[in-house]
C-alpha positions as CSV (number, residue, x, y, z in Angstrom):
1,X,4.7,-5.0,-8.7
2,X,2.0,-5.5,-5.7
3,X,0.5,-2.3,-6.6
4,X,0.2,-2.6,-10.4
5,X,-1.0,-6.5,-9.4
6,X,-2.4,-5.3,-7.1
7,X,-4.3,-2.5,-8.8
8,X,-7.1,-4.9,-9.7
9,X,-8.2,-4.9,-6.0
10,X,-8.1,-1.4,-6.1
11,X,-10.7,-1.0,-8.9
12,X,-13.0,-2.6,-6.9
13,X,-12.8,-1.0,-4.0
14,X,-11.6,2.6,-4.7
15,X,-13.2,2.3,-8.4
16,X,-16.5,3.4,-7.2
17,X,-14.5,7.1,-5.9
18,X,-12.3,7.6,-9.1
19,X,-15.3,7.1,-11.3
20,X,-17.2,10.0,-9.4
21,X,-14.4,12.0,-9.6
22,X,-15.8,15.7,-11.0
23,X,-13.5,15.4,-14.7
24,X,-17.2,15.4,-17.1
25,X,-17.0,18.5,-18.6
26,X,-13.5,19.1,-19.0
27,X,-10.9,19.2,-21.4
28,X,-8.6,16.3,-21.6
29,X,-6.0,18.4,-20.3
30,X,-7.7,19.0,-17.3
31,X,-9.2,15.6,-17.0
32,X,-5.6,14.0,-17.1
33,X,-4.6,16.3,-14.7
34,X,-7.3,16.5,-12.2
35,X,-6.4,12.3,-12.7
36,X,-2.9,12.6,-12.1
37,X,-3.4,15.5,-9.0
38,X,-6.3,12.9,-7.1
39,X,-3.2,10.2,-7.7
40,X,-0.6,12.0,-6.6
41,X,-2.7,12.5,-3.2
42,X,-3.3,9.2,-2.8
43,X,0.5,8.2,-3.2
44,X,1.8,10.7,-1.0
45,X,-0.4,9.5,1.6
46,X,1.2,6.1,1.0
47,X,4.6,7.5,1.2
48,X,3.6,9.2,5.1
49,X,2.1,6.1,6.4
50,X,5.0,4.2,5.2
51,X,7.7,6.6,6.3
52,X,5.8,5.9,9.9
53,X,6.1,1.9,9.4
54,X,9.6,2.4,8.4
55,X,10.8,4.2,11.5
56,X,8.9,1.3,13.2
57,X,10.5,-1.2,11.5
58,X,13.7,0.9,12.1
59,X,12.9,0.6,16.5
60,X,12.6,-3.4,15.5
61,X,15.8,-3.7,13.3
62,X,17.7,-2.0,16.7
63,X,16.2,-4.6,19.1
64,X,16.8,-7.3,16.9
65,X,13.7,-8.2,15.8
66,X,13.6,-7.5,12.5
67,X,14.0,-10.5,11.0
68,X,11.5,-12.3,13.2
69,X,8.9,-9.6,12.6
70,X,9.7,-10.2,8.5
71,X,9.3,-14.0,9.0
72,X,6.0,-14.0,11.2
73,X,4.6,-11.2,8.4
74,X,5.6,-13.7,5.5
75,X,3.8,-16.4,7.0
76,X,0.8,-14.9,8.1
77,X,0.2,-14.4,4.3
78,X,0.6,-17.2,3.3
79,X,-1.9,-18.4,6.0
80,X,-4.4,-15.9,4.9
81,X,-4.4,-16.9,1.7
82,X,-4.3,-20.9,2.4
83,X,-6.5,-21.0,5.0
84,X,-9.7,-19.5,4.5
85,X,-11.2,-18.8,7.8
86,X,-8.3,-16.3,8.6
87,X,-8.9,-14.7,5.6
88,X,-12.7,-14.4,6.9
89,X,-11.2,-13.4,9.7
90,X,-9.8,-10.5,8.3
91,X,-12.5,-9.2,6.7
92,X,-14.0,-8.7,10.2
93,X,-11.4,-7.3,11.7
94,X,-11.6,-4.6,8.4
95,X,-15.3,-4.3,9.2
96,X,-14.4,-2.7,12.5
97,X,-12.7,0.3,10.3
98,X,-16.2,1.0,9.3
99,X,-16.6,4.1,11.1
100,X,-13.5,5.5,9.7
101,X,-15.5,5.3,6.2
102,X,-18.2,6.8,7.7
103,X,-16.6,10.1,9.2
104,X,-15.0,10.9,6.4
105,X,-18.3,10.5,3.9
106,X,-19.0,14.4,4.8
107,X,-15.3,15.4,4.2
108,X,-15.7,13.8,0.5
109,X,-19.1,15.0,-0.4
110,X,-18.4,18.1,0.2
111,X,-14.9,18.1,-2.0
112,X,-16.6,16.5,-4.6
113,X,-18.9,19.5,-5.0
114,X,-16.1,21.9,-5.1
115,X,-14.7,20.8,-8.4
116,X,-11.4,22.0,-8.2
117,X,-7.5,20.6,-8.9
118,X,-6.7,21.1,-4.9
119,X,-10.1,19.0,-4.0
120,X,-9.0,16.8,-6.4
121,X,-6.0,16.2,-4.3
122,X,-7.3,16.3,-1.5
123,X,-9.5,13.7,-2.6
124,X,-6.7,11.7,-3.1
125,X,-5.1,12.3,0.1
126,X,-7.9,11.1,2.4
127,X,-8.8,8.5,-0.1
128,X,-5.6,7.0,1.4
129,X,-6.2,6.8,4.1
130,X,-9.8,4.7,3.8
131,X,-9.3,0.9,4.9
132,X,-8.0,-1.7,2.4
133,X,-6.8,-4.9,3.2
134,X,-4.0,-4.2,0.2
135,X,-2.9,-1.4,1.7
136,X,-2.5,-2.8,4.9
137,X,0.0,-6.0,2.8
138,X,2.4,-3.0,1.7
139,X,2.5,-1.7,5.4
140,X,3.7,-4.8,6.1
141,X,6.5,-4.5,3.6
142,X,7.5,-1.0,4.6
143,X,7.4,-2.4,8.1
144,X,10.3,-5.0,7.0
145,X,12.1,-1.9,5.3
146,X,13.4,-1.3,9.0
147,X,14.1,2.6,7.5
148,X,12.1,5.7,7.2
149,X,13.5,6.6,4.0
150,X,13.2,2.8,2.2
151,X,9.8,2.6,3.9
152,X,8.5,6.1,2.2
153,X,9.9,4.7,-1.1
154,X,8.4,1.3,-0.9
155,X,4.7,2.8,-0.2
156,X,5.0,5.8,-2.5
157,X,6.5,2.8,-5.8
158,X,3.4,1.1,-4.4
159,X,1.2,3.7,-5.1
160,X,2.6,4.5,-8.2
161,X,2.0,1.1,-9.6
162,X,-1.8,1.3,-8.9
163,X,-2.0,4.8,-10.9
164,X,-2.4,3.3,-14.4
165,X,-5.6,1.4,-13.3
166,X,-7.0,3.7,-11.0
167,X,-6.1,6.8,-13.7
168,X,-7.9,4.5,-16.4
169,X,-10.9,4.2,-14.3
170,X,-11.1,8.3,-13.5
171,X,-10.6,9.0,-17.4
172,X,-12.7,6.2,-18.9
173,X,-15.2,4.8,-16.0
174,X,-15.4,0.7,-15.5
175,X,-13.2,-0.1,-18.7
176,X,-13.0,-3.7,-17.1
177,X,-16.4,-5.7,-16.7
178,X,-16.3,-7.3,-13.7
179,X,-16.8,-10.5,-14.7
180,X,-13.0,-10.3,-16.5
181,X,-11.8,-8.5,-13.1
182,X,-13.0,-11.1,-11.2
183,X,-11.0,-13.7,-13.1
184,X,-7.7,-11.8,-13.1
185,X,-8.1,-10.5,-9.9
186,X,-7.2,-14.3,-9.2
187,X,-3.8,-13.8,-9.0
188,X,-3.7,-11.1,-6.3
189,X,-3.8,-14.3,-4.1
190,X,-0.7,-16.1,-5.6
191,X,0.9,-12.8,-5.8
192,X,0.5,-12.6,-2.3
193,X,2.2,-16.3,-1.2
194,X,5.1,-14.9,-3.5
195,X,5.5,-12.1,-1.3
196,X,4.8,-13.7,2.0
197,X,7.8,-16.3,0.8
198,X,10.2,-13.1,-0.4
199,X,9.3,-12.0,3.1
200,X,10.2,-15.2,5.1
201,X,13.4,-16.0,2.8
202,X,14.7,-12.1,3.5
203,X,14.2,-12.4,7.4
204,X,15.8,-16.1,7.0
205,X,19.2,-14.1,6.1
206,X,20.7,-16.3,3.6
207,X,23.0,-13.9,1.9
208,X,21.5,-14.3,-1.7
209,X,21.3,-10.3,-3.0
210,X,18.4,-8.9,-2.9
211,X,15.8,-11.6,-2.3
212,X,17.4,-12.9,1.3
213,X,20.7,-10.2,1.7
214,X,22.9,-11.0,4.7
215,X,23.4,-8.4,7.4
216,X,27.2,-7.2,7.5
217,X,29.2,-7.5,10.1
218,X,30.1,-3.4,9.2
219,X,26.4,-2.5,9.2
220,X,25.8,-4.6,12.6
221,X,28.7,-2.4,14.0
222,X,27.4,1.2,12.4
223,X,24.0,0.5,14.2
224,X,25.9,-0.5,17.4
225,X,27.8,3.0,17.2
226,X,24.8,5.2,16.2
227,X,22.9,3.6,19.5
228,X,26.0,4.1,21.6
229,X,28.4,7.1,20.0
230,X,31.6,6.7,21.7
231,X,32.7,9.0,24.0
């Protein structure tokens, strides 16, 4: 859902790269796949960084932080959203990632002019890597996964979710005016307080499945045996 919400933010910022995509020229066949190849990249991508987060999250879960670390995230988007100046805030801090955009402008131009499905991929998979504040929200969530696995799978559904847009776009160029993205991009804000509060309700611990599950006494004790194996 945050990535096919989500996938309006995308348009805007990662639009500009799917529309110059090399597909002119092709058949549809190849167009769809070149499409679905730059995608794919961009997802697995998603799925490494989150894997990373995961096994962070997992370090955090074992010191008993986790639910802490799930609250703070949830109400530092909430914040963001309500409070404008951090959400300014934020923008600078993104602006800092500048540089990162610029050393990989070479790296890009130069797949772009090579016009083949593994550029195309490759296109994808340093295309996610590029700085977006979006991106950065689902970390957060595969941060609260507190697994390697679960936070792979969170970031690699998240990709999925933006491909319809973003495979749209490659396909069919700016299908949205921007004018109508602007309005419906309204709702990535109110999307986010509904995940910031999923956030703080799941590190509150309430027992209700699967928006606020309670940690088991059995699952406490298999973490306490996997950190010390008896002897």
């Amino acid at each position: 859902m945050l990535g096919l919400v989500g996938s309006l933010h995308c348009a805007g910022m990662c639009g500009p790269i799917a529309i110059a995509l090399p597909l002119n020229n092709q058949s549809w066949f190849s167009r769809i796949s070149g499409g679905l190849l730059y995608n794919a990249g961009r997802t697995l991508t998603y799925g490494v960084l989150g894997a990373f987060f995961g096994l962070a999250g997992m370090g955090l879960a074992l010191g008993g932080l986790q639910q802490w670390v799930s609250i703070i995230l949830g109400a530092a988007m909430i914040l963001a959203v309500l409070i404008p100046r951090l959400g300014s805030a934020g923008k600078k801090l993104a602006g800092l990632t500048d540089s990162i955009t610029g050393l990989m402008k070479k790296p890009f131009v130069r797949l772009f002019r090579v016009r083949t499905f593994g550029s195309l991929f490759i296109i994808g998979l340093l295309n996610g890597f590029l700085p977006c504040g979006l991106v950065y929200i689902a970390l957060a969530g595969a941060l609260v996964m507190s697994h390697i696995h679960e936070g792979a799978l969170y970031m690699v559904f998240f990709g999925i979710g933006t491909i319809p847009m973003m495979l749209a776009i490659s396909l069919a160029g700016n299908i949205i005016s921007q004018k109508l993205r602007n309005r419906l991009s309204k709702a990535i804000p109110l999307f986010i307080i509904l995940l910031g509060i999923l956030f703080i309700l799941r590190g509150l611990n309430l027992g209700i499945p699967y928006i606020s599950p309670k940690l088991s006494q059995e699952g406490e004790k298999a973490t306490m045996e996997c950190c010390h194996p008896k002897n």
